[in-house]
LUMVEX-611482 format. One record per atom (N, C-alpha, C): residue in one letter; z, x, y. Coordinates in pm, whole numbers, padded with zeros to 5 digits, always signed. Layout:
<rs>
AZXY...
</rs>
This chain:
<rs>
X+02269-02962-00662X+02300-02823-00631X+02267-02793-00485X+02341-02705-00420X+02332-02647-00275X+02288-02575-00295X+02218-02492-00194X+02154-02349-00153X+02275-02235-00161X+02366-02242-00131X+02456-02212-00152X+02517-02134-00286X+02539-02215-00381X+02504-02185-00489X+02391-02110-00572X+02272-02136-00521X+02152-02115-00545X+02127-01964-00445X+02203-01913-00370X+02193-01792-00368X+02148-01669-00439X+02267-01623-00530X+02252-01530-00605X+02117-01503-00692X+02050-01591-00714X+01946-01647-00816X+01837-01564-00663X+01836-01676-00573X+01728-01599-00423X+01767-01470-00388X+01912-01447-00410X+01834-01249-00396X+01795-01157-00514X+01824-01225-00643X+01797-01163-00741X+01642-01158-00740X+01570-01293-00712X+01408-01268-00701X+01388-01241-00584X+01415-01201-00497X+01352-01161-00400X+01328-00985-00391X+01483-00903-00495X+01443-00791-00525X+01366-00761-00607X+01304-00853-00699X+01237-00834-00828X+01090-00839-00726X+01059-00934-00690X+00919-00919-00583X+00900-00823-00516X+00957-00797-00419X+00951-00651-00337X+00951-00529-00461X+01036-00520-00567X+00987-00443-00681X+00818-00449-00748X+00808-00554-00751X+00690-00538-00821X+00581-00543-00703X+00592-00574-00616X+00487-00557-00510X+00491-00401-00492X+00620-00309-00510X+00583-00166-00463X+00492-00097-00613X+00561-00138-00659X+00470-00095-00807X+00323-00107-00826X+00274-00262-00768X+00162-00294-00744X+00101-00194-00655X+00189-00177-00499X+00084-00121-00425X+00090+00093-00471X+00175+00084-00526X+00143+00259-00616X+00031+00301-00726X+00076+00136-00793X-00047+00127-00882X-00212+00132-00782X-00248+00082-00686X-00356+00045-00639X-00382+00198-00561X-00305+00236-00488X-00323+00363-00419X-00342+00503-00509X-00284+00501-00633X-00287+00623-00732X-00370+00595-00861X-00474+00448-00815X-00541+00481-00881X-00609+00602-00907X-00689+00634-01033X-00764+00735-01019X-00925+00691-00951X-00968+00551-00983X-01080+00584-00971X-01082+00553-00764X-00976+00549-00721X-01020+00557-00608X-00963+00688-00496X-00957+00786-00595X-00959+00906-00567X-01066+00990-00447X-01153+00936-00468X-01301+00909-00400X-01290+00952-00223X-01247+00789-00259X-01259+00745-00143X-01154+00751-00007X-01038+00762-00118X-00942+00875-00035X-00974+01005+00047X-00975+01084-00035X-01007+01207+00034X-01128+01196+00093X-01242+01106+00107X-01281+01071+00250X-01262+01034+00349X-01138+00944+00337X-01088+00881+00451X-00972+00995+00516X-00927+01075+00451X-00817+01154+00451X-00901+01320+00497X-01021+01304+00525X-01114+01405+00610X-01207+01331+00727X-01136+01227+00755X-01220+01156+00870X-01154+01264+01071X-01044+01290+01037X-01028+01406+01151X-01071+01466+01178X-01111+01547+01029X-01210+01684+01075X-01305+01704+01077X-01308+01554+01077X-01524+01512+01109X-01581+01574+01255X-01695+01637+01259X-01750+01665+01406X-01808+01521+01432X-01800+01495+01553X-01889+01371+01582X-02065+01420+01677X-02102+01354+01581X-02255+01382+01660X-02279+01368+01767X-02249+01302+01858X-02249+01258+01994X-02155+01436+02062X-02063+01441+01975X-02023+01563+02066X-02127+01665+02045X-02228+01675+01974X-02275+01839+01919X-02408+01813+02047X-02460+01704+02091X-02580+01624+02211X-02545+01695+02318X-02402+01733+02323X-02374+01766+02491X-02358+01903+02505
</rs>
């Protein structure tokens, strides 16, 4: 068999991967238990920095 042939088969998995990798990374981000740690990182802007409050 050629690559050629063997096409259709390489884009069929290659959409199935990129599928399940987005799924994966929705799953990992919406976890709940890292709810946390989000909205800490997602208030790191409106952090004062100590070094500014010195001057």
């Amino acid at each position: 068999m050629d690559l050629v042939a063997l096409q259709p088969l390489f884009s069929t998995l290659w959409v199935v991967w990129f599928f399940v990798l987005f799924i994966g990374i929705l799953l990992r981000v919406l976890a709940p238990a890292r709810k946390r740690e989000l909205e800490q990182a997602g208030g790191i802007p409106f952090r004062e920095d100590v070094s500014d409050r010195r001057r």
